[in-house]
C-alpha positions in Angstrom: 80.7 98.9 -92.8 79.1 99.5 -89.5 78.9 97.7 -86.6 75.3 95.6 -85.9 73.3 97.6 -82.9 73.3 95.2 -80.4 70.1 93.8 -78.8 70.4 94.9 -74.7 69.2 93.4 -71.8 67.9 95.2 -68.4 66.4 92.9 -65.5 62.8 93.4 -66.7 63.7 94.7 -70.4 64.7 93.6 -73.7 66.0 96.5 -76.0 65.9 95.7 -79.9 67.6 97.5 -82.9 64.6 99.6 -84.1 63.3 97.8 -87.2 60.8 98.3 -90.7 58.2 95.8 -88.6 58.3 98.2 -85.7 56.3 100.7 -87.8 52.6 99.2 -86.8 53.3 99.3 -83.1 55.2 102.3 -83.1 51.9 104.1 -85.1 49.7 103.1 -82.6 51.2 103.7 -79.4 53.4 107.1 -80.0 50.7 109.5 -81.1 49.2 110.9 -78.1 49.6 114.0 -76.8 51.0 113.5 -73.5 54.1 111.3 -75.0 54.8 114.0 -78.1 54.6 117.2 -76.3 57.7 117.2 -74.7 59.4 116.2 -77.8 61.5 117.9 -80.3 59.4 120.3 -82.8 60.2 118.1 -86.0 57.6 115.7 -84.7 54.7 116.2 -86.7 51.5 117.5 -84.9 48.7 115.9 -85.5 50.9 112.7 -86.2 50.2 111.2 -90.0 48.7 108.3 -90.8 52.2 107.0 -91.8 54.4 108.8 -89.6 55.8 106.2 -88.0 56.3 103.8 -91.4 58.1 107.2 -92.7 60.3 108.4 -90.1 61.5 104.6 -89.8 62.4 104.4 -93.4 63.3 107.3 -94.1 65.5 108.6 -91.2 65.9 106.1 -88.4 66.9 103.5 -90.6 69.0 105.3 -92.9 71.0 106.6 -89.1 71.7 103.5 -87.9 73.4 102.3 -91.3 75.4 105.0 -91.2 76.6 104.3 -87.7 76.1 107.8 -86.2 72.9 106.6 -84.2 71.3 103.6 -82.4 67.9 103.1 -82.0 65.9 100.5 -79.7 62.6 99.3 -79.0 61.6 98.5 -75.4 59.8 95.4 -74.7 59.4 93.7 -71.8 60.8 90.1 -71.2 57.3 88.6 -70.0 56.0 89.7 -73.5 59.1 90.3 -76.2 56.5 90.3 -78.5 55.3 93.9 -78.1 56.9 96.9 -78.2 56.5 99.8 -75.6 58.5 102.0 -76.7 61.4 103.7 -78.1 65.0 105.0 -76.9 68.0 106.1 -79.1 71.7 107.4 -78.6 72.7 109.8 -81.2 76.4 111.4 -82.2 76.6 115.0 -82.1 77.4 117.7 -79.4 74.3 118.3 -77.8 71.3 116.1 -77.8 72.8 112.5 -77.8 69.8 110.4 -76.2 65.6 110.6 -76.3 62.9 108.2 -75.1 59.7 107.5 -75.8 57.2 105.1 -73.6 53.3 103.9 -74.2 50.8 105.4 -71.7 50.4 101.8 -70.0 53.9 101.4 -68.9 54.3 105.0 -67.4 55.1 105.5 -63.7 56.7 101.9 -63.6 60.5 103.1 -63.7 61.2 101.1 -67.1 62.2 104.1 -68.9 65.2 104.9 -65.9 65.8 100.9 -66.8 66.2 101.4 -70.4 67.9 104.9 -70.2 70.7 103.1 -67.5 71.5 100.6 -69.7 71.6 103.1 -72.8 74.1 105.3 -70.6 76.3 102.3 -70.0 76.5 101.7 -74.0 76.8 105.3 -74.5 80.2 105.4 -72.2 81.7 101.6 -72.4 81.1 100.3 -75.5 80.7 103.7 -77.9 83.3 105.6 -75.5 82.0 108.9 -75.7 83.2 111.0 -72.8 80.1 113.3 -72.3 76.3 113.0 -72.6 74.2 115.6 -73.4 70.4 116.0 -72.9 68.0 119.1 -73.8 65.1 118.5 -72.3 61.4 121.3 -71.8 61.8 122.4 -68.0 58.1 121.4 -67.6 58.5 118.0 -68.6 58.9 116.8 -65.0 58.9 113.3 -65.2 62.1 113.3 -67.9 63.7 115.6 -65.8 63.4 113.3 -62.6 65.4 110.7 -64.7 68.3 113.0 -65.3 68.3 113.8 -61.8 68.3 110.1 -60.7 71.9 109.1 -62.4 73.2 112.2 -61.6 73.3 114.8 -64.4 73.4 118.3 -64.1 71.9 121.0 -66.1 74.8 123.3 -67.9 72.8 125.8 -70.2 69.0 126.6 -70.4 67.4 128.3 -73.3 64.2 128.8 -75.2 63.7 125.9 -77.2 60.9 124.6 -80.3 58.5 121.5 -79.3 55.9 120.0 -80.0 53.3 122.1 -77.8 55.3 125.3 -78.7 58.6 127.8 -77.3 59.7 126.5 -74.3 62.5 126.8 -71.2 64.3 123.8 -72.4 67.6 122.8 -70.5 70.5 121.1 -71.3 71.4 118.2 -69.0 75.3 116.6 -68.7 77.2 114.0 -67.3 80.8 112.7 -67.9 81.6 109.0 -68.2 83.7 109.8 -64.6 80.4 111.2 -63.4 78.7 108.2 -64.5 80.9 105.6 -63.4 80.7 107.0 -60.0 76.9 106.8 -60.3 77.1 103.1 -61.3 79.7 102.1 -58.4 
């Protein structure tokens, strides 16, 4: 048996285990082309009907009862209500964490919020000793929140996604690296 994925706090953010309920909200605020882009090719382009209700069931949830990822949503505390978005951690050697936000809530610095306190669950309470993130080259605004808590790129390749082949590199930081970044 698994451990529960616990719900995590940020000063403006509440982050929830990803849940069946989640589908409507996720539906209507992921497909859009400036949040899917940027994101892996297995995203399906145009997004179905029941893409969301799909992917939940059929691989998110499935993931997180295995214990080999953890999935959130993002809401904010003046309205746990509604969720804005999406970020998950992941096991495996080379793409352990991916984010999602709605259009409205871009440009506010939630997702460096959400993808701080991720880190710290990633390194103190999973104790992983390295995180790894590919990410598209042109996909400035992810790459600025690499920069910010101090990864570095170690590879860069050619890469599928959503909009097609592109530079994708692959981002890294050691739990030293990041404890330094939190002190």
């Amino acid at each position: 048996m698994t451990t529960p994925i616990p719900v995590l706090e940020t000063r403006r953010l509440i982050l929830r285990p990803l849940d069946l309920a989640d589908a409507p909200a996720v539906q209507r605020l992921f497909p859009h082309w400036e949040i899917v882009r940027h994101l892996n090719a297995h995203v399906p382009w145009p997004y179905p009907p029941d893409g969301a209700l799909a992917h939940l069931r059929d691989d998110i949830l499935p993931a997180m009862a295995r214990g080999g990822a953890w999935h959130w949503s993002l809401r904010l505390k003046s309205a746990p209500g509604e969720l804005i978005g999406c970020i998950s951690l992941v096991a495996g050697e080379a793409d352990n964490r991916g984010f999602w936000l709605g259009l409205p809530w871009h440009g506010q610095g939630l997702m460096t919020e959400a993808s701080d306190r991720v880190t710290d669950y990633w390194f103190d309470e999973l104790g992983y000793p390295v995180l790894r993130v590919p990410k598209a080259v042109e996909n400035a605004a992810s790459r600025r929140i690499s920069e910010k808590c101090g990864m570095r790129v170690i590879a860069t390749v050619e890469k599928d996604y959503v909009s097609g082949r592109l530079t994708s590199e692959l981002w890294e930081i050691t739990r030293e690296e990041w404890l330094a970044y939190r002190r």
